[in-house]
N, C-alpha and C positions, 0 to 999 in steps of 0.2 A: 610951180614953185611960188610959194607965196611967203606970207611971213604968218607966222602961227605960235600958239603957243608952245613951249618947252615942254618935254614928255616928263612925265615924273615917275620914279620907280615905281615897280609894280608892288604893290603892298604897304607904300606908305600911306599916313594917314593925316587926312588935315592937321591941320593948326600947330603943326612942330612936334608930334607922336613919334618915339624913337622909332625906328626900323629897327624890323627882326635880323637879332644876331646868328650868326654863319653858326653851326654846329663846330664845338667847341672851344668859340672862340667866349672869352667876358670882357664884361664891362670893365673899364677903368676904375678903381677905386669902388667896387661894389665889394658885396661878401665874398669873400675868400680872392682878393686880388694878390697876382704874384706867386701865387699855391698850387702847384700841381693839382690836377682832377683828384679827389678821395684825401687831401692832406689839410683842410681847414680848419681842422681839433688838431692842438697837441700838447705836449704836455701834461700836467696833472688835471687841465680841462679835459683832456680825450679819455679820462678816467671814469670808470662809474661810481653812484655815488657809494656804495659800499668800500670799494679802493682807495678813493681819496679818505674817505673819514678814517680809514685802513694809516694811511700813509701820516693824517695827520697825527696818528697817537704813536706814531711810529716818531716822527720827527719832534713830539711832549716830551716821550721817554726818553728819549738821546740827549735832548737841550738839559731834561733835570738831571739827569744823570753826571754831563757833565759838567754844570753848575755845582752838583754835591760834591764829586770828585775836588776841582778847583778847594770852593769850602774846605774841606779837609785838612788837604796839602797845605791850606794860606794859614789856620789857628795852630796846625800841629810846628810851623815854621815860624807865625807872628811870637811875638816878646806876650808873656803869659797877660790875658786878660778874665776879664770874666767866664765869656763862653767857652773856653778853653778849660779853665779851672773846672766850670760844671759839668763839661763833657769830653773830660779827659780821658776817660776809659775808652769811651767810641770811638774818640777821635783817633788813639793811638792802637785801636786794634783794626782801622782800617788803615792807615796805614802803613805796620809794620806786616810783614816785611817787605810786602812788595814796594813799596813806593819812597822806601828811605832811605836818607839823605844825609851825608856827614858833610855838614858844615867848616869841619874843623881844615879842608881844603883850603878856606877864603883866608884874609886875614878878618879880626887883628890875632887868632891864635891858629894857624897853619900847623900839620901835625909837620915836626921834624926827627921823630926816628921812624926805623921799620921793625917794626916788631914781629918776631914771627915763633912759636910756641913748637917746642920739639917735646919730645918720650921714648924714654925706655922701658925696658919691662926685665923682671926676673922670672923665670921659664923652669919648670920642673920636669926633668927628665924622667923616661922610665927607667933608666937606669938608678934612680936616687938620687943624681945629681943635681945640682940648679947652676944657672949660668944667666950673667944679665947682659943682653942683649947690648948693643950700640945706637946712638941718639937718633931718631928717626923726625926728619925736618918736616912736621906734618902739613906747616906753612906753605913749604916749597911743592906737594902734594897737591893743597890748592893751584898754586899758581900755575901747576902746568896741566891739569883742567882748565882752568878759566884761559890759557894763552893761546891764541888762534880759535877759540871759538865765541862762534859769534852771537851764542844766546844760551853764557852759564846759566848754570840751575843756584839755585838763589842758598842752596844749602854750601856748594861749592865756593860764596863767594862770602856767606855770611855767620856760618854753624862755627866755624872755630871760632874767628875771628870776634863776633858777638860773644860767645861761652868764655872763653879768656877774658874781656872786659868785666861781665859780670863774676867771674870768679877773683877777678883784681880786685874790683871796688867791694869787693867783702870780705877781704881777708889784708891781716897788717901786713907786714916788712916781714915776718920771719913763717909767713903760711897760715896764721891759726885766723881760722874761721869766726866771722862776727858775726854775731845774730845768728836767726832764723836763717835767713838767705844764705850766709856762707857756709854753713853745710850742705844748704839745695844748689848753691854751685859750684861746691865741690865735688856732690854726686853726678850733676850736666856733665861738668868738664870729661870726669872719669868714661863716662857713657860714650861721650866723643870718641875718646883715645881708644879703647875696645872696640869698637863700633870698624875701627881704620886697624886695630890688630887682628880682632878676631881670639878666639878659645885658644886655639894652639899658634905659637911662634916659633919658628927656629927647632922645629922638631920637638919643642915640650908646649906643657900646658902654662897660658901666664897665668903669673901669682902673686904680684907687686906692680904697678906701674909707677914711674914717676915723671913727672912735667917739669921744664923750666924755659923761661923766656930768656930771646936772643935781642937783645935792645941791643940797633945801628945807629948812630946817630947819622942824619943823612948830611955827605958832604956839602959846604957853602958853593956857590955857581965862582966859575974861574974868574971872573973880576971883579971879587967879593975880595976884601981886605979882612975880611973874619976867619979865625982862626979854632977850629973844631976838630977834639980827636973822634973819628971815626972809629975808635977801635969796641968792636963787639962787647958787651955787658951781659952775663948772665943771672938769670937768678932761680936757683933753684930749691925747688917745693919740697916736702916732706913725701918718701913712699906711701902709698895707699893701696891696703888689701883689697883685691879682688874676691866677686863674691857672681853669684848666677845674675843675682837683677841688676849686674852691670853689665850683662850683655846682652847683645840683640834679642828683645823676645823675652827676656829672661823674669820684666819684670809682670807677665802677664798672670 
């Protein structure tokens, strides 16, 4: 027993040379520290370069897309400006109908009646007889399509509804058509109403329909001091012959 030098592992190396690491074990803080064995790419790095540059025109299109989208929506809803004025046709054939929007919800002008557009029709028997049918609430038709479901069809929620408006704003107080437009909205409207009758009603062929509107005024909220008659308003339009290219198909 003597006194001797300390033994030094076998395989180090002078002058402070790290020692070889144990099979499977890493360094602290080297490459891929923290990472399970085969996980030190990931994400859009572990991609090859065809994918990523894949990915990124993938993520160009989505950004422009949705930047035009926004655009759209913001000029078709902004107070008219220039860009608006010059591309108003674009602008309002992207976004009708899918993406439109009544304002008239907010204030300062909240719509306060319900309107809802009924028809009759006169029916020609084989017998020679005619008979005119009873008021068919085409409104109420809509709404119970559209009631508990949860992704109407854009025709159920907008085809009368829009055709009525447009056949409003073109024609006076007592039905007669103005302009151009209010004979092409008198022939929409009619198109509609057939469309929900069909050729034969009631066991004969129709042969006259007629429209009129159901104006509600909607009641005031119960601690409202305002005083509104609710009582139903009609107004009713002139009969209009039916003819083949009012109905489905017919005008092909």
């Amino acid at each position: 027993m003597g006194t001797g030098t300390p033994a030094v592992d076998a395989g180090a190396s002078q002058g402070g040379t790290e020692a070889p690491v144990a099979d499977g074990a890493r360094p602290p803080g080297g490459h891929g520290a923290g990472l399970p064995e085969g996980e030190e790419a990931a994400g859009i790095a572990a991609l090859s370069l065809p994918s990523r540059i894949f990915v990124a025109i993938a993520v160009a299109i989505v950004t422009v897309g949705i930047a035009f989208h926004v655009a759209m929506v913001f000029f078709q809803t902004a107070p008219d400006n220039t860009i608006s004025k010059q591309h108003a046709d674009v602008i309002d054939s992207y976004v009708y109908p899918e993406f439109e929007r009544n304002w008239k919800l907010f204030a300062p002008n909240p719509l306060q009646q319900n309107i809802a557009v009924h028809a009759r029709a006169t029916v020609a028997k084989d017998s020679g007889d005619t008979e005119t049918t009873g008021w068919v609430n085409l409104s109420a038709m809509d709404g119970e399509a559209i009631r508990g479901n949860p992704a109407p069809s854009h025709t159920q929620q907008n085809e009368l509804r829009r055709g009525w408006e447009f056949y409003a704003d073109n024609h006076d107080e007592k039905g007669r058509p103005i302009g151009l437009r209010g004979q092409l909205s008198e022939d929409y409207l009619k198109r509609i109403v057939m469309r929900r009758f069909g050729p034969e009603l009631n066991g004969g062929s129709v042969e006259r329909i007629q429209v009129r509107s159901a104006v509600t005024p909607v009641a005031p909220p119960p601690w409202s001091q305002e005083r509104v008659d609710i009582k139903t308003q009609y107004a009713l339009q002139p009969w209009w012959q039916v003819s083949s290219a009012d109905l489905p198909g017919g005008g092909r």
